[in-house]
Backbone as ProteinMPNN parsed JSONL, in Angstrom:
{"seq_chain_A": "XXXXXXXXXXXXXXXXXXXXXXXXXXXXXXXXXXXXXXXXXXXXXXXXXXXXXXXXXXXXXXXX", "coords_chain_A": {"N_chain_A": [[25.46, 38.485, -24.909], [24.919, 36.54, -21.612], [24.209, 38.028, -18.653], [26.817, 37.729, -15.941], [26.448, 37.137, -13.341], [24.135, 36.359, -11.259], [21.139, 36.903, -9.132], [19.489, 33.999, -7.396], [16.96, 31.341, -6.454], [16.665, 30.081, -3.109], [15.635, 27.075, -4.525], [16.78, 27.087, -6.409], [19.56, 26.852, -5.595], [19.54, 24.76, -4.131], [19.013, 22.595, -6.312], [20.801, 23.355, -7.785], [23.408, 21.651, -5.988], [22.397, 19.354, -6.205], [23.338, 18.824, -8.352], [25.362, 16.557, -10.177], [28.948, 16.359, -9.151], [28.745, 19.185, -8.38], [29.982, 20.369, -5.391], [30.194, 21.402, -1.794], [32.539, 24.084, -0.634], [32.949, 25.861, 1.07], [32.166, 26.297, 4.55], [30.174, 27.983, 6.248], [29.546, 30.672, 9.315], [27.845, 32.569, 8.236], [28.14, 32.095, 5.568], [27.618, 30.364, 2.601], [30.053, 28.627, 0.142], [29.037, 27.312, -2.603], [30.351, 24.9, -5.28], [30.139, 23.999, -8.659], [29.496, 22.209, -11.77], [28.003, 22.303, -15.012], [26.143, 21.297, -18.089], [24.433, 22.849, -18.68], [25.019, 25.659, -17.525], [28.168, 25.583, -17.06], [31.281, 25.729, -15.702], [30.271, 26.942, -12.28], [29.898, 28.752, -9.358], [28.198, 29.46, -6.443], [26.788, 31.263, -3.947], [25.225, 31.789, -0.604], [24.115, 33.219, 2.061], [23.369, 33.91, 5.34], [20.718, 35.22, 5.386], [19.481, 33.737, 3.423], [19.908, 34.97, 1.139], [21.077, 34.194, -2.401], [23.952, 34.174, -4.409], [24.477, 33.954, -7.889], [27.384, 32.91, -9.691], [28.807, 32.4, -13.266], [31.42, 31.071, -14.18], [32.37, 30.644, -16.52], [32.169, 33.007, -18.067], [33.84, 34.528, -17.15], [36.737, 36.281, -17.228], [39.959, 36.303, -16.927]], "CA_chain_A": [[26.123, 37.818, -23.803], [23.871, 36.924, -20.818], [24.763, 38.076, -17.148], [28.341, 36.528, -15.413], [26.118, 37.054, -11.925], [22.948, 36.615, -10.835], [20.586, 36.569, -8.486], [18.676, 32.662, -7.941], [16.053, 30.997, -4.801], [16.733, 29.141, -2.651], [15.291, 25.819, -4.726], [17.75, 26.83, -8.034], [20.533, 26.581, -4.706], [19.409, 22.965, -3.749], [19.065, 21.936, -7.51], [22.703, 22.922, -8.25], [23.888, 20.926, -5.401], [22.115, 17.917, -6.483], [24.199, 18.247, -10.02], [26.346, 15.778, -10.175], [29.974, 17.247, -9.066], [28.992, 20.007, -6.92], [30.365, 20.441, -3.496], [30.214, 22.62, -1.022], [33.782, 24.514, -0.73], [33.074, 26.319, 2.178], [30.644, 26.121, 5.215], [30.853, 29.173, 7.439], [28.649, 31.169, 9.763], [27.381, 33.576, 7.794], [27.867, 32.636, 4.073], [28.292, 28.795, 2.153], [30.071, 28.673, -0.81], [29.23, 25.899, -3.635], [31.492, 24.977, -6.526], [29.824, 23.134, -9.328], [29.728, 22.253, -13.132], [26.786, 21.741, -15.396], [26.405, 21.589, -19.28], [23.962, 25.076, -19.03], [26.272, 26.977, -17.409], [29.577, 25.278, -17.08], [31.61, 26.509, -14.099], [29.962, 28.03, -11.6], [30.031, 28.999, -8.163], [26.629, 29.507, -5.6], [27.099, 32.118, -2.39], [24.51, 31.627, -0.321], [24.236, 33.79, 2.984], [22.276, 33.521, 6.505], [19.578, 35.395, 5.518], [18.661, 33.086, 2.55], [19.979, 35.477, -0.161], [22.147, 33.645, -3.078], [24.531, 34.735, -5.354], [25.323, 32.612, -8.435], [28.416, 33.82, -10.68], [29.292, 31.705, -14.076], [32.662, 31.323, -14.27], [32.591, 30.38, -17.939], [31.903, 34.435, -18.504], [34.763, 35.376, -16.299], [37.921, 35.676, -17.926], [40.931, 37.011, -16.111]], "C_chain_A": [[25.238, 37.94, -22.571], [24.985, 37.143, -19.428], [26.26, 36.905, -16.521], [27.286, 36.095, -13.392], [25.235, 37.38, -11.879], [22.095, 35.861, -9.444], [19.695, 34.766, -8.206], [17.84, 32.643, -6.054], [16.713, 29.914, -4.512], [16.36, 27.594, -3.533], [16.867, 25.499, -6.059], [19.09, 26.266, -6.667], [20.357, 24.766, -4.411], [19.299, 22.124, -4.909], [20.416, 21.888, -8.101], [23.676, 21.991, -7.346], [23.841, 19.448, -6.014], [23.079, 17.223, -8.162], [25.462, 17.456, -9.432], [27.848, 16.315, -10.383], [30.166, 18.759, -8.392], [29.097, 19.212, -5.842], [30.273, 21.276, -2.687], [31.522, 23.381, -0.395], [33.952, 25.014, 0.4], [31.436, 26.388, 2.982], [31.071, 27.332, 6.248], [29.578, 29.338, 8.173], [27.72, 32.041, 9.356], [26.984, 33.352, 5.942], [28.478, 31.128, 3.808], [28.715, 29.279, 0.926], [30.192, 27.14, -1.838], [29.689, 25.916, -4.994], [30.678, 24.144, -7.035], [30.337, 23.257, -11.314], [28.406, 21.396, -13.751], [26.768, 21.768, -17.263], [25.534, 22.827, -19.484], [24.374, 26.104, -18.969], [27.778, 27.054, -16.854], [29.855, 25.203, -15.923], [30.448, 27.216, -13.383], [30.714, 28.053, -10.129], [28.558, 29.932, -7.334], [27.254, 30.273, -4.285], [25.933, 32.327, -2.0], [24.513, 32.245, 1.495], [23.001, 33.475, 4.471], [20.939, 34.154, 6.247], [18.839, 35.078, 4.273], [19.064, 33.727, 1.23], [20.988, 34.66, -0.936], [22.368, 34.655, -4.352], [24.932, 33.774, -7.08], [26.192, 33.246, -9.685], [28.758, 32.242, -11.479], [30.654, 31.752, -14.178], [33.499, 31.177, -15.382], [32.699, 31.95, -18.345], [33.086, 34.942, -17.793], [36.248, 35.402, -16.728], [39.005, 37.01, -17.37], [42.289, 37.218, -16.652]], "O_chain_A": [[24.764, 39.039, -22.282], [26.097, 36.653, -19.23], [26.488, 35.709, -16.705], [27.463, 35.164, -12.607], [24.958, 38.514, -12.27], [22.287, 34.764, -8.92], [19.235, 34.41, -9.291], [17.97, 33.344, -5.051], [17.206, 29.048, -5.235], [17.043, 26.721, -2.997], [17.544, 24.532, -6.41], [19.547, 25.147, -6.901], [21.172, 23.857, -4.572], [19.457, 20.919, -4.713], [21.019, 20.971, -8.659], [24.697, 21.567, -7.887], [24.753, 18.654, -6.244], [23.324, 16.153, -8.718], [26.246, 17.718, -8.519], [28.164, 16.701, -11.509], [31.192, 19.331, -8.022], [28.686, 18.122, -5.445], [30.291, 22.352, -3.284], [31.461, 23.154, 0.813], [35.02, 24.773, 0.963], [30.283, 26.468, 2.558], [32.132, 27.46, 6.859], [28.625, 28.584, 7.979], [26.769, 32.299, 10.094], [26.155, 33.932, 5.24], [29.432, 30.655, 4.425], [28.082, 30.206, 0.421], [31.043, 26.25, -1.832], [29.444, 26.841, -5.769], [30.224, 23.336, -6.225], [31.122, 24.005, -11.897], [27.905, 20.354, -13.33], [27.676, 22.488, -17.681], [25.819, 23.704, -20.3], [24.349, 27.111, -19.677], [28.407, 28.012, -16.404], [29.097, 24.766, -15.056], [29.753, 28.035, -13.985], [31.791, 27.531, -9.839], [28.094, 30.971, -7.804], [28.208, 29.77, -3.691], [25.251, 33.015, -2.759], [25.063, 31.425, 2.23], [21.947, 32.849, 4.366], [19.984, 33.673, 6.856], [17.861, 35.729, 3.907], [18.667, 33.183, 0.2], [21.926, 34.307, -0.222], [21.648, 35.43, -4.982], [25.816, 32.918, -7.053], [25.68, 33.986, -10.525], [28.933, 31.197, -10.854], [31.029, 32.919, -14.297], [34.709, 31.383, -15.48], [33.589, 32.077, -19.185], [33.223, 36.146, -18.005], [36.911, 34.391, -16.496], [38.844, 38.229, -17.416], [43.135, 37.813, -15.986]]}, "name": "protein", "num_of_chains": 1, "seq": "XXXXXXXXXXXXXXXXXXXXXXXXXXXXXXXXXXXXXXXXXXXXXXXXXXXXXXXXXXXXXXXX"}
């Protein structure tokens, strides 16, 4: 089973946008969050902070 959360750059952040069906969910001062869906890794979700760091959590791995 690979990772539910990982680290990505800035470019993997502007490439998941461009997938068809992300959005950007929230725009704040400090931290964006983007909602998408892809056939590599399904659900996700992208957290992306002011000083450039991103977060990206699968949400296919997350089971509640």
């Amino acid at each position: 089973m690979s990772k539910s959360v990982e680290v990505i750059t800035p470019e993997t952040v502007a490439d998941f946008l461009a997938e068809q069906g992300s959005e950007l969910i929230f725009e704040g001062n400090q931290i964006n969050v983007i909602k998408g869906k892809n056939e590599e890794c399904g659900d996700f979700l992208v957290i992306n902070n002011a000083l450039g760091e991103n977060l990206f959590i699968k949400l296919s791995y997350i089971v509640l």
